[in-house]
C-alpha positions in Angstrom: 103.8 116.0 143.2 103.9 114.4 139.1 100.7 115.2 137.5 98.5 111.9 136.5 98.1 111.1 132.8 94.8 112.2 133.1 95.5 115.4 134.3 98.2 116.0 131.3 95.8 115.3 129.0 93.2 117.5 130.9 96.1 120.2 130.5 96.6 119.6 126.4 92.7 120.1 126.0 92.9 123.1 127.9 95.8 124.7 126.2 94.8 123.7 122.8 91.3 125.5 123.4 93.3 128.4 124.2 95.5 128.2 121.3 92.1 127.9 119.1 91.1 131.3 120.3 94.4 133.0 119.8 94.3 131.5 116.1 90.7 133.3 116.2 92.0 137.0 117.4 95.3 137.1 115.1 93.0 136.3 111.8 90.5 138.7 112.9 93.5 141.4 113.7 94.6 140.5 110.2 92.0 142.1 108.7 92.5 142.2 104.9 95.8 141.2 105.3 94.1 137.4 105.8 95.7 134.4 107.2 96.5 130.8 106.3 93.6 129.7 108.2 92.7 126.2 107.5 96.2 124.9 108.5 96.9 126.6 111.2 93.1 124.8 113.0 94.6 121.9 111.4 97.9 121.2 113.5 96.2 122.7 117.0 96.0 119.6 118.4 99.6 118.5 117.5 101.2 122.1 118.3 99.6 122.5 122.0 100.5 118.5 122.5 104.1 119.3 121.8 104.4 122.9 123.6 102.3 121.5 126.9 103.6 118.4 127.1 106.2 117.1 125.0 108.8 119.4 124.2 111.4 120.1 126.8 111.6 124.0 127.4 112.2 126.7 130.2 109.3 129.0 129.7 111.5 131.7 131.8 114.2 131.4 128.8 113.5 130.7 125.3 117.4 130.6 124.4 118.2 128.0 126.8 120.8 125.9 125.1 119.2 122.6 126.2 115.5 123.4 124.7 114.3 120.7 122.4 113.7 122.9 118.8 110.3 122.7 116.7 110.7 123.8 113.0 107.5 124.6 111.6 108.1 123.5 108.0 104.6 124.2 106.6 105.2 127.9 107.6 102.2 129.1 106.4 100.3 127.8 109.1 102.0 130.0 111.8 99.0 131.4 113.6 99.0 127.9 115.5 102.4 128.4 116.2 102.7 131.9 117.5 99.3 131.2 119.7 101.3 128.4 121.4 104.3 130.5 122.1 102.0 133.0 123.2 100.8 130.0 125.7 104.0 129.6 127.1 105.0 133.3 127.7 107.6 134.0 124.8 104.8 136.4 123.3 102.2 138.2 124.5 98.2 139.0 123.8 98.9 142.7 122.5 101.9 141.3 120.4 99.2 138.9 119.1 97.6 141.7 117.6 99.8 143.1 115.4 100.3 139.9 113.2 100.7 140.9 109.9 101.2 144.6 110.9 103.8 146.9 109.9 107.1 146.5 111.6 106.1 143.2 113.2 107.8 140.5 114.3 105.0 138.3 113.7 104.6 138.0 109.9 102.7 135.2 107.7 105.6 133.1 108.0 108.2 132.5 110.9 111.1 134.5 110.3 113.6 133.7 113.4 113.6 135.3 116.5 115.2 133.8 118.9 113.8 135.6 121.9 110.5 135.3 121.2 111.0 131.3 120.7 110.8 131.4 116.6 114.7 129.0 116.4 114.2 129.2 112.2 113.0 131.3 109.4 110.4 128.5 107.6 107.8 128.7 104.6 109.3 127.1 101.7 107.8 124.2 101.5 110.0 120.8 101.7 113.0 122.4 103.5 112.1 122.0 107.1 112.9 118.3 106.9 116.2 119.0 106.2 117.2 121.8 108.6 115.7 119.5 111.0 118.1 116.8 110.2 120.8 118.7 110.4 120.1 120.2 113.8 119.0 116.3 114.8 123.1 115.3 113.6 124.1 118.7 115.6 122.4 117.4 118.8 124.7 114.3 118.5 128.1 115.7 117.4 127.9 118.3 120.4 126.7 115.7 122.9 123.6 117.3 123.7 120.3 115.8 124.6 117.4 117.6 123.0 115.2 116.5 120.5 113.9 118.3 117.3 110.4 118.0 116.2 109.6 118.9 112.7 105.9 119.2 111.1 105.0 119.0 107.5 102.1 118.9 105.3 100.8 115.8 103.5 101.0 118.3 100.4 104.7 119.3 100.9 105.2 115.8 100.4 104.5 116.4 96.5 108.4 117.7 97.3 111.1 115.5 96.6 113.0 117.1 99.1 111.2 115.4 101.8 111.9 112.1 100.6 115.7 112.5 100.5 115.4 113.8 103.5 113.1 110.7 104.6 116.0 108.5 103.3 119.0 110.2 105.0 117.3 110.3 108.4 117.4 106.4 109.6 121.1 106.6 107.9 122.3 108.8 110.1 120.4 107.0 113.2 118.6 110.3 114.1 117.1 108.8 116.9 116.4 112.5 118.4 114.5 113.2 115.2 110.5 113.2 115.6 108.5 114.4 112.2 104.7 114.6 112.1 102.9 114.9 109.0 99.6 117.0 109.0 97.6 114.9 106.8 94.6 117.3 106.3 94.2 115.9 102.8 94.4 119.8 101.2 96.6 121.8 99.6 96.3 125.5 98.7 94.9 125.1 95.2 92.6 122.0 95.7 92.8 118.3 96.9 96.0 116.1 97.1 93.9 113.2 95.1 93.4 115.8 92.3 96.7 117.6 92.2 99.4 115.1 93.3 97.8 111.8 95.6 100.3 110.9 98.0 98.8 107.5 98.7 99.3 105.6 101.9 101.8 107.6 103.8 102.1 105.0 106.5 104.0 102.9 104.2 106.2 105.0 103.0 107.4 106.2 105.8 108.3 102.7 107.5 109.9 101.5 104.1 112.3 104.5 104.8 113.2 103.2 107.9 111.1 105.3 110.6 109.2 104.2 113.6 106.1 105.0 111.8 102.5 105.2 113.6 99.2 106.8 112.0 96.7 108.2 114.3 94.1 111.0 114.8 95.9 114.3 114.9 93.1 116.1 116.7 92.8 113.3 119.7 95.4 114.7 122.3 94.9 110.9 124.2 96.5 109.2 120.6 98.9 111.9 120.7 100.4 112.1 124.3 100.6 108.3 124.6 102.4 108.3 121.3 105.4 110.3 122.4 105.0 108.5 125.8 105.7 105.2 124.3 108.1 106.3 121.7 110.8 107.4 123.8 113.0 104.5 123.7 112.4 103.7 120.3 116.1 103.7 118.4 114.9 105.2 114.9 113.6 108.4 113.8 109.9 108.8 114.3 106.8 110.2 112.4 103.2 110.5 112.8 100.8 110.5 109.9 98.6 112.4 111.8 94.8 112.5 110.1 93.0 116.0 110.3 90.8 118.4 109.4 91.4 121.1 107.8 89.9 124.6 109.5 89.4 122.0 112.3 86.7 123.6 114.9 84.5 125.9 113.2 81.9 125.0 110.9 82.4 126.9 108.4 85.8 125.9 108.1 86.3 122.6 108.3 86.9 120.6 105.5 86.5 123.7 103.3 89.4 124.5 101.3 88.3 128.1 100.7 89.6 129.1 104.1 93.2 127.9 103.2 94.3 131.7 103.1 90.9 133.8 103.9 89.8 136.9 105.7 88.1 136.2 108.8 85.1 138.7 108.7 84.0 140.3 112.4 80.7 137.9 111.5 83.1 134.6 111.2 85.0 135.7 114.4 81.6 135.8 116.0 79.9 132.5 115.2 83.3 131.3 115.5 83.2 132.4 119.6 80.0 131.1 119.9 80.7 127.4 118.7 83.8 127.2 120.6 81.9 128.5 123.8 78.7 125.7 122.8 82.0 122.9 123.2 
């Protein structure tokens, strides 16, 4: 029986709550190793959209060849990643644990592993656009039929990079192409107004040529009917996707000093409580 759209939504809410809490035990496992934070809370919303709903995978298989690919160009915020992968069964709780350990395969920025789901290596900032373009033109030229889904940072478009790459994907018709831009209205050294303001994103991204929409990157509803109704549009697409940064935790949100932090066995606590209060 096909599950309603209620009940897919019902199913995003649930596994982004879940994701939340992994975020919450691989900073705490840190330790003084710390962990980008803020932008992992950020993108929770978008990640467990993607992963529970959108992207087309076999949870038995992360290597199958017909898997839609995710390329997490702001690669600092992995700890969203890696908690939706755990989600899906690529990795598991204990291997949550050891992020930022020795000898693990879960460091502060993806670095590829294909069998635990990780396609690319990512964290310098403003190339993920353009590996994803490429694997978008790959799709095509081998006649295959998965999409690629790319997500960057409204500060990572301070790089010109991502505008070349902005330009070349409506010229080559990359259709399969889907980028969504975490627009969290941070960077790591202070606000995008006061180091490089990006202005109206929106814009931009339509004069390039993309299917453009803007919408709030932490309501899963916006989200799943976005990619719902986007399917049979014959252009690249992009979300400018408003959020918070540290999303779900008081402390957090909004506050720029949790970009890269140590989460303290107090801030693991009161962040338990408040997401057992929602």
């Amino acid at each position: 029986m096909a599950i309603s759209e209620s009940g897919e939504i019902e199913n995003i809410k649930s596994f982004a709550l879940q994701v939340r809490k992994n975020i919450l035990e691989m900073a705490v496992s840190a330790g003084a190793g710390s962990a980008h934070f803020g932008g992992a809370l950020s993108i929770t919303e978008i990640v467990s959209t993607l992963f529970a709903y959108q992207m087309k995978i076999d949870k038995k298989n992360p290597n199958w060849e017909e898997r839609d690919r995710f390329i997490l160009s702001k690669g600092h915020a992995c700890l969203a990643y890696y908690a939706a992968l755990c989600e899906v069964g690529y990795i598991s709780r204990e291997e949550l644990k050891t992020f930022e350990k020795n000898d693990t395969n879960l460091l502060g920025h993806p670095v590829i592993n294909r069998n635990l789901g990780i396609d690319f290596s990512n964290g310098s900032l403003g190339m993920g656009l353009s590996l994803g373009i490429g694997v978008a033109i790959s799709s095509k030229k081998k006649k295959k039929n998965f999409n690629v889904y790319v997500i960057i940072g409204d500060g990572e478009c301070n790089e010109g990079s991502i505008w070349e790459a902005a330009m070349a994907a409506p010229n080559f018709k990359l259709d399969n192409l889907y980028v969504i831009i975490d627009k969290n209205n941070f960077q790591q050294t202070g606000s995008n107004k006061e180091i490089m303001n990006v202005e109206n994103l929106k814009d931009k991204w339509s004069s390039f040529g993309w299917y453009t929409a803007e919408l709030d990157g932490h309501n899963i509803k916006d989200l799943h009917n976005f990619f719902k109704e986007s399917k049979s549009i014959k252009k690249p697409k992009a979300i400018i996707a408003n959020t918070i940064k540290g999303k779900g935790f008081s402390f957090s949100e909004n506050n720029n000093d949790w970009h890269h932090s140590v989460l303290s066995k107090s801030f693991h606590e009161k962040a338990l409580k408040e997401l057992m209060e929602k």
